[in-house]
N, C-alpha and C positions, 0 to 999 in steps of 0.2 A: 504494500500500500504506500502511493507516497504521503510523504511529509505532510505536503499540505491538503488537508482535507476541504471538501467542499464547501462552502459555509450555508451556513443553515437562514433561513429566515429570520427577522429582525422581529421579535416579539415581542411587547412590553417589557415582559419579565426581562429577555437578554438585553435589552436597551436601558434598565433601569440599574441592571447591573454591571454595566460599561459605565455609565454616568458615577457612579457608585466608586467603581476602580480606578477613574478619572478624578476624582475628586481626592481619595487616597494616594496619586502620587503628586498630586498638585499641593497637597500638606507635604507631602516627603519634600519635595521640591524646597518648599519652604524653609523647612525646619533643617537640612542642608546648605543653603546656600545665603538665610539671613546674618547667621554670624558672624561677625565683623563687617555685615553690609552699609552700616551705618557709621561706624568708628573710627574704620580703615581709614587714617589721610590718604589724600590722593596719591599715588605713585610714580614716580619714573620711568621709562621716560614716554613710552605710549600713551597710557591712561590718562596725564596732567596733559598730552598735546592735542589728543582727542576733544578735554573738556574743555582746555581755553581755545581752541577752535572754533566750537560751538557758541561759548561766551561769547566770543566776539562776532559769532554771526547774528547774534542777538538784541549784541550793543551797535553794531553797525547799520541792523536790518539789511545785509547783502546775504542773501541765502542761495545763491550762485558761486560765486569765487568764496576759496576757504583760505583761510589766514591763521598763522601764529604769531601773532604782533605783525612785522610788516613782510612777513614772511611766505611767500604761495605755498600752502600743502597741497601738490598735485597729484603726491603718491597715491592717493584711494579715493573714489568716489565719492557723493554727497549724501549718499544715506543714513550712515549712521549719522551724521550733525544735524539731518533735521529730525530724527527720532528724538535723540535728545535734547532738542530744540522743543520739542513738542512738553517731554516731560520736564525741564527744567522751567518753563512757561507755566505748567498746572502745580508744579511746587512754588509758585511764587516770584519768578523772576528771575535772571541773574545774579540783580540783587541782592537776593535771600538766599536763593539755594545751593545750599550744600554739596560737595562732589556727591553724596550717594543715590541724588537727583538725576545725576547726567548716568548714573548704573543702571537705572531702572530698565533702559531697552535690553539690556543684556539679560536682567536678570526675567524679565519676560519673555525673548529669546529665548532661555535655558530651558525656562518651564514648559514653553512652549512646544521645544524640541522633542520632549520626554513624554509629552504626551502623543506628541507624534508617532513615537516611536511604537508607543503602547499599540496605535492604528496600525502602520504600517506590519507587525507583528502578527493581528488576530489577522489581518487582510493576509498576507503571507501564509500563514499557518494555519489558516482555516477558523472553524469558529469558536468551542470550547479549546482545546490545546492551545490553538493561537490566540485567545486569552490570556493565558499561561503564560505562553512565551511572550507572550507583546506585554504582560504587564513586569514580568521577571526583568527580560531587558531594558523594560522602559526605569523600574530602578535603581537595574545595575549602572546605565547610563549617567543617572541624578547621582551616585557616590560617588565613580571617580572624578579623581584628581583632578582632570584635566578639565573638569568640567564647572568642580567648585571653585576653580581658580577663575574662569572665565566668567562665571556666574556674576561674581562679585570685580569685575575690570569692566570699567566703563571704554569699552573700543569695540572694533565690529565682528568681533569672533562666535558669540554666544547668538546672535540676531543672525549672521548668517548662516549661523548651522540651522535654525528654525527653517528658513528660505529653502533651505537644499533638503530637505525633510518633507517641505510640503512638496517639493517637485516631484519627489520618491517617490508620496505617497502615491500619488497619481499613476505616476511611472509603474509602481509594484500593479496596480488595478490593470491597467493596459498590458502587461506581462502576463497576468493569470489569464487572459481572455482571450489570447493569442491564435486561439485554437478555434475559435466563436466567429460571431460577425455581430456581436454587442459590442457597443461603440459606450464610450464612457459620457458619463451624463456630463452637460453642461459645465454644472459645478467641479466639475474634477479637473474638465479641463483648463477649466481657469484659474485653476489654483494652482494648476504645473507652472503655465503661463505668466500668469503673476510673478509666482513665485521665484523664478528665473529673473524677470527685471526687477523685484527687490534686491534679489542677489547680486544683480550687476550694476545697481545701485550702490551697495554696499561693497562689493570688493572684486569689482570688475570682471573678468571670466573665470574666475575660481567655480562658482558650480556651474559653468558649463563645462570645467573639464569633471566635474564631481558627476554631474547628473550625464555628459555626452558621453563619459567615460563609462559609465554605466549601462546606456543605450548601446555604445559600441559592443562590448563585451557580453552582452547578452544576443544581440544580430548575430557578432561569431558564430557563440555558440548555440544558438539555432540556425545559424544560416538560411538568415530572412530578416527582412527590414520590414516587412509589409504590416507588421502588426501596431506600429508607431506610428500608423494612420489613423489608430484609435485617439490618439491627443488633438485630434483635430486641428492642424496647423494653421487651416486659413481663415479659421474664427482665432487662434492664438497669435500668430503673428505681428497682426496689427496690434492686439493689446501689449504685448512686449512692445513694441516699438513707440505706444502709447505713452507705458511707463518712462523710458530711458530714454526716448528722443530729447526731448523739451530742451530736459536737463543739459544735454550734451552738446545739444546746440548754442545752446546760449554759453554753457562754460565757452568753446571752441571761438566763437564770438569772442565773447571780453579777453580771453586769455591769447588769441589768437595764433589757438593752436599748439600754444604751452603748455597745456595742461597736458594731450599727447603725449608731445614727447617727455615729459617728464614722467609720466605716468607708467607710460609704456617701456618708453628710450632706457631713461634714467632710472627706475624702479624695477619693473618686472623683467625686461631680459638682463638687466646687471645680476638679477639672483639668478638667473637663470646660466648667466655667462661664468660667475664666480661667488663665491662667499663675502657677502655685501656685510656693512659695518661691524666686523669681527665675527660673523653667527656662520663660515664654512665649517662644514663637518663632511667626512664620507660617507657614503650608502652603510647603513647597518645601525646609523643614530638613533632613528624611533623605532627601533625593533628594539633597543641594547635600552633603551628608556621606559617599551610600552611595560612591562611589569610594574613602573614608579607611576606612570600617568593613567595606568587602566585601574592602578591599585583602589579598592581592596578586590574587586573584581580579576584581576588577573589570576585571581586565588584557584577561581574557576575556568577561564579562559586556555590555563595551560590544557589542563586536562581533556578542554571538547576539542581539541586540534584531531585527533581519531576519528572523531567521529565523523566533525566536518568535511574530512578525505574521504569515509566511506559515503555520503551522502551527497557527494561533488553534482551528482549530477540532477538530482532534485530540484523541482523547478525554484523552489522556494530559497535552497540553500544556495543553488547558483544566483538568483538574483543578489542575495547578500553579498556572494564572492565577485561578482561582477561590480559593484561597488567597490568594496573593500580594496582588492587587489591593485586595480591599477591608479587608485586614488594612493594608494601608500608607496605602488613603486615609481608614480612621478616625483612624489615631493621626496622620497629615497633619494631619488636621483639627482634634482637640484642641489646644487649647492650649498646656497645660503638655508638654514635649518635653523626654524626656531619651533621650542615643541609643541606649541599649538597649531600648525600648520597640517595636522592629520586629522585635528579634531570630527572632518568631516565622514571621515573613516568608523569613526569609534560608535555611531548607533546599528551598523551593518555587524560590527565586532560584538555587539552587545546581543543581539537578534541571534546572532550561529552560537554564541556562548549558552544564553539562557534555553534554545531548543534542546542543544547536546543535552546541559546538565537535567532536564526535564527527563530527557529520555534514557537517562544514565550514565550519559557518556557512551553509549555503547559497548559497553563490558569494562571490566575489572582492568585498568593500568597500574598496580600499585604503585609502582617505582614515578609514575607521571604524576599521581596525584602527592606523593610524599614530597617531591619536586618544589610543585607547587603552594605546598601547606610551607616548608622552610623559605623558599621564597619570599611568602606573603610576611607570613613569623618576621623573621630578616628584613624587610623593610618598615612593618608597622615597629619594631623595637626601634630601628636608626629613626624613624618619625618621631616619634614617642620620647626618646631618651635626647635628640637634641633640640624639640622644642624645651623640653624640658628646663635643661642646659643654656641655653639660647640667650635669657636674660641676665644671669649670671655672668656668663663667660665678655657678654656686651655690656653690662651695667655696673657688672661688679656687684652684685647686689640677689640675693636669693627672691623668687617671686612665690611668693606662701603659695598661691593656688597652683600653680605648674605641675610642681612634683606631683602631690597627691591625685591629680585629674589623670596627669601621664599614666601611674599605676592603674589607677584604674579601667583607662579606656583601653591600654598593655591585656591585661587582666580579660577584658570582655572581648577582646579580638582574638586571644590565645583559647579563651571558651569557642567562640564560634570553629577555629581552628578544626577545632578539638570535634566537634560535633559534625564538622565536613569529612573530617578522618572517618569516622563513625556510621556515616552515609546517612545522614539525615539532614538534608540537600533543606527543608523549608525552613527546620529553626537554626542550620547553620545561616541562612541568609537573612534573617530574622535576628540572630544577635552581632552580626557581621556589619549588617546594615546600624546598629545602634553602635557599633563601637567606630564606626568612619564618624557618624552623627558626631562624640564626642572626639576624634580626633579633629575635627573643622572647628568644633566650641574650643578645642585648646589653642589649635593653632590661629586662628582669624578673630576669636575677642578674645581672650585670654594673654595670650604672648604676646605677637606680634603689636597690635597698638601700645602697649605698655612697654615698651625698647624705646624710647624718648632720643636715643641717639640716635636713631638710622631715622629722623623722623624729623631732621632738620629745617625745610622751610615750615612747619607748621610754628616752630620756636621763633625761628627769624619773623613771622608774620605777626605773631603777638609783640614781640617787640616792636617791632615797626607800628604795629597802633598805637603801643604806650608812648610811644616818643615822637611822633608826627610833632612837628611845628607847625602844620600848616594841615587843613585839611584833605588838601589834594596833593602835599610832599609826592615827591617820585624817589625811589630807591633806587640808587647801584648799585647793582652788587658786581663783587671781581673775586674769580678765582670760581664762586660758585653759581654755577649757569641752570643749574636742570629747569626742567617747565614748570614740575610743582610749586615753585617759587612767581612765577609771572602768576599761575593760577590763584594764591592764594593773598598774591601782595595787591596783585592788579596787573591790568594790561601796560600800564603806561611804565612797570619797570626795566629797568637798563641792565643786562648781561654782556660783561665784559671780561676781559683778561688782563687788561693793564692799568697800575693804578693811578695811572697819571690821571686816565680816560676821568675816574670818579672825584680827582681834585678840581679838576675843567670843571665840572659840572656843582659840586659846592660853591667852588668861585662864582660862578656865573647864575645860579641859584639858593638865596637863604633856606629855603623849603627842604629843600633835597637831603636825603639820608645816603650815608657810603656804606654799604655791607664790606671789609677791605681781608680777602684772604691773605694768610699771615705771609706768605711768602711774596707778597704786594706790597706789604705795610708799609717798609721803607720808603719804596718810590713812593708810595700815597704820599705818607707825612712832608716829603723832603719838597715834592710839588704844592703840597697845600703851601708849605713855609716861603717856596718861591712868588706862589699866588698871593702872599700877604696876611694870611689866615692861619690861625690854629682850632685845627678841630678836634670837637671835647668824643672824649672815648663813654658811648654811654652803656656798650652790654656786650661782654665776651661770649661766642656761642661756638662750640665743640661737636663735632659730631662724625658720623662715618655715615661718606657717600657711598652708599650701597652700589648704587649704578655702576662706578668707575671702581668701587674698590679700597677707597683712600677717606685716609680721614682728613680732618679739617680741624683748624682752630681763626675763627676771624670775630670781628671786631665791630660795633655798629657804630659810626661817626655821624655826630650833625655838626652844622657850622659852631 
């Protein structure tokens, strides 16, 4: 019999208990990916460029051309800044709102995805089992790594995995049908359709190589294209073009034609030519990582690899691997490697995992599964014991809640362990699932905000209110450039490396503040002295730039 069984009529009763299972991973979701969603200071160097992008498409009213200060962002599309243009608007403004304002697309995105997933699963898999499976992987997908990270970063990662999800979905409908001459309803097709110019919205041909890579890869392997006439292209294509024309035209317009090639030229064939701002790696990166970024799920993933080979040819399981595969071995193969760049990969990953393990795995691997349990063991301790550690070793300083949380969430993932050893697949995933729960509560509100040193512009910004002369003061800073710092001092501050640049600038304005990193200091003071000024030393600020590596000691100066 294969895999995917027929699905059954849509009843009350099974419609109320989809709604039911939808609702349940839409709390999982939650109770995942809130922690630290609100705490977190903004980050380097994505996240704070993303959101003062948006700022100032907000402050400017230009929702066509994108900027960081005076700076064209041409690398990515305009979608995500007016998402979060949207939600930093219903939180109150620029104004008001807080970076976890400009999260919110992401963190809807994610949820989004996972329920997605949940769909594209029972459609895959038929109707009661692909329940199963589409609810298992929908929230194996919600605990890893890779996802609670994204969840909570306001940039376009978590929103366009949603995008290439909904095209799937579609895509998996038109795939099972193959064999018919039912044509996909209205609504489906326009939700592939849509869904695609969101995507290329937000990050230009990425899911058309995610969702064409998929299309291609399944033709192969039926050797027939004809069944991709169920998406109905000439009701879809205008609407793509709907979506993404406007935009494109008018960026091409004012930019004339910059955006291009910077987008294209300058961004996508440089990763593609070589490993762009320090991120080359060779083919074997996100394979030699997916165990830390699938985690805790890799727990299980090693072990369905069996089963998935003896099931290759299943319409259900081939569509997953037709996904999967050549999504992972293009960005394998690019050079420039950052590890979110498979993300789109990992709900295809989660769908062939959660079937195997439903079905057993397909017989007894011991040596695979024992693999996989030290594996899992082995990275949740190194998680565990250097959160832990983490503040101490940076602060100097023990964090009463750390330790005690670590042991215990160690504790409930060494039980879940213990119970997949055991072969009891629902409440290993059931205490498995609580113990990530409490490793994201340790690591994203626990630890991580409370490390006051990697968290330097938020320090620099309280001072800079305290000590404003003026209400509208402009800040230099030298030495320390990251974006978090524009994001949270304001648009109008100054990034520089030389300290002369910030003596110019006290001389020639009273208002003005100098942030002066220490290996500046000299030239600052000796220019101020030339300028005719001495300027008063008001707050030393210390810290370790995460970003580069390096720590810092500078100085905040007003006239």
């Amino acid at each position: 019999m294969s895999v995917a069984d027929t699905p059954s009529g849509r009843s009350l009763p099974a419609l109320l208990r989809r709604i039911g299972l939808m609702a349940a991973l839409a709390a999982l979701c939650l109770a995942l990916f809130l922690p630290g969603f609100f705490v977190l200071p903004p980050t380097d160097r994505d996240e704070a460029r993303f959101a003062q992008a948006t700022r100032q498409m907000l402050e400017s009213g230009d929702f066509v051309d994108i900027r960081f200060q005076d700076e064209a962002r041409h690398k990515k599309p305009v979608g995500i800044y007016w998402m979060q243009s949207v939600a930093v608007t219903l939180a109150g403004g620029p104004e008001q709102a807080a970076i976890w304002a400009y999260r919110l697309p992401s963190l809807a995105g994610a949820v989004l995805a996972v329920l997605l997933t949940f769909r594209i699963g029972t459609t895959l898999f038929g109707s009661l089992a692909g329940e199963r499976a589409g609810f298992l992987a929908a929230a194996m997908l919600a605990g890893t790594v890779l996802l609670a990270v994204e969840a909570r970063t306001a940039k376009t990662d978590a929103a366009l995995l949603a995008t290439v999800l909904g095209a799937q979905a579609a895509l998996a409908e038109a795939w099972l049908r193959r064999n018919g001459r039912e044509a996909l309803s209205t609504g489906l097709a326009l939700l592939f359709w849509c869904s695609l110019g969101i995507g290329i919205l937000l990050k230009g041909p990425i899911i058309l190589l995610v969702v064409g890579g998929t299309a291609l890869g399944l033709a192969l392997a039926g050797r027939r294209v004809g069944w991709l006439a169920a998406l109905r292209p000439r009701l879809g294509l205008p609407v793509l073009l709907l979506i993404v024309a406007p935009w494109l035209i008018l960026i091409t317009v004012k930019t004339q034609g910059a955006f291009f090639a910077e987008s294209v030229g300058h961004d996508m064939l440089a990763k593609v030519a070589g490993g762009q701002e320090s991120k080359g790696f060779p083919p074997g990166y996100y394979t030699l990582l997916f165990p830390v970024t699938f985690w805790p799920w890799s727990l299980l993933a090693i072990p369905a690899i069996p089963w998935v080979w003896a099931n290759r040819r299943d319409p259900a399981v081939l569509f997953c691997l037709a996904w999967a595969v050549p999504t992972w071995i293009v960005f394998e193969a690019v050079p420039t490697k950052l590890f979110h760049y498979v993300l789109p990969a990992y709900p295809a990953l989660a769908l062939l995992t959660a079937r195997a393990a439903l079905d057993g795995f397909g017989g007894e691997r011991r040596w695979l599964r024992l693999l996989s349990i030290l594996l899992f063991l082995l990275i949740a301790a190194v998680l565990a014991a250097g959160l832990a550690a983490l503040h101490a070793v940076i602060e100097w300083t023990l964090d009463p809640a750390a330790l005690p949380l670590a042991v215990a969430v160690s504790a409930v993932l060494g039980y879940g362990a213990l119970l997949f050893h055991r072969g009891g697949l629902r409440r290993s995933v059931a205490v498995v699932s609580a113990g990530s729960l409490g490793m994201y509560l340790l690591a994203f509100q626990v630890v991580l905000p409370r490390i006051e040193k990697i968290w330097i512009s938020p320090r620099v910004a309280a001072a800079v209110a305290a000590a404003r002369p003026c209400p509208d003061s402009t800040l230099v800073s030298i030495g320390f450039t990251e974006p978090s710092l524009v994001f949270l001092v304001g648009t109008g501050t100054v990034l520089s490396g030389d300290g002369r640049a910030a003596a110019h600038r006290l001389a020639d304005d009273a208002c003005a503040l100098a942030l002066v990193d220490l290996p500046q200091d000299d030239a600052f003071l000796a220019e101020a002295e030339a300028k005719g000024f001495h300027p008063i030393a008001i707050e030393t600020i210390s810290g370790l730039n995460y970003s580069r590596g390096t720590k810092l000691m500078m100085t905040l100066y007003r006239r």
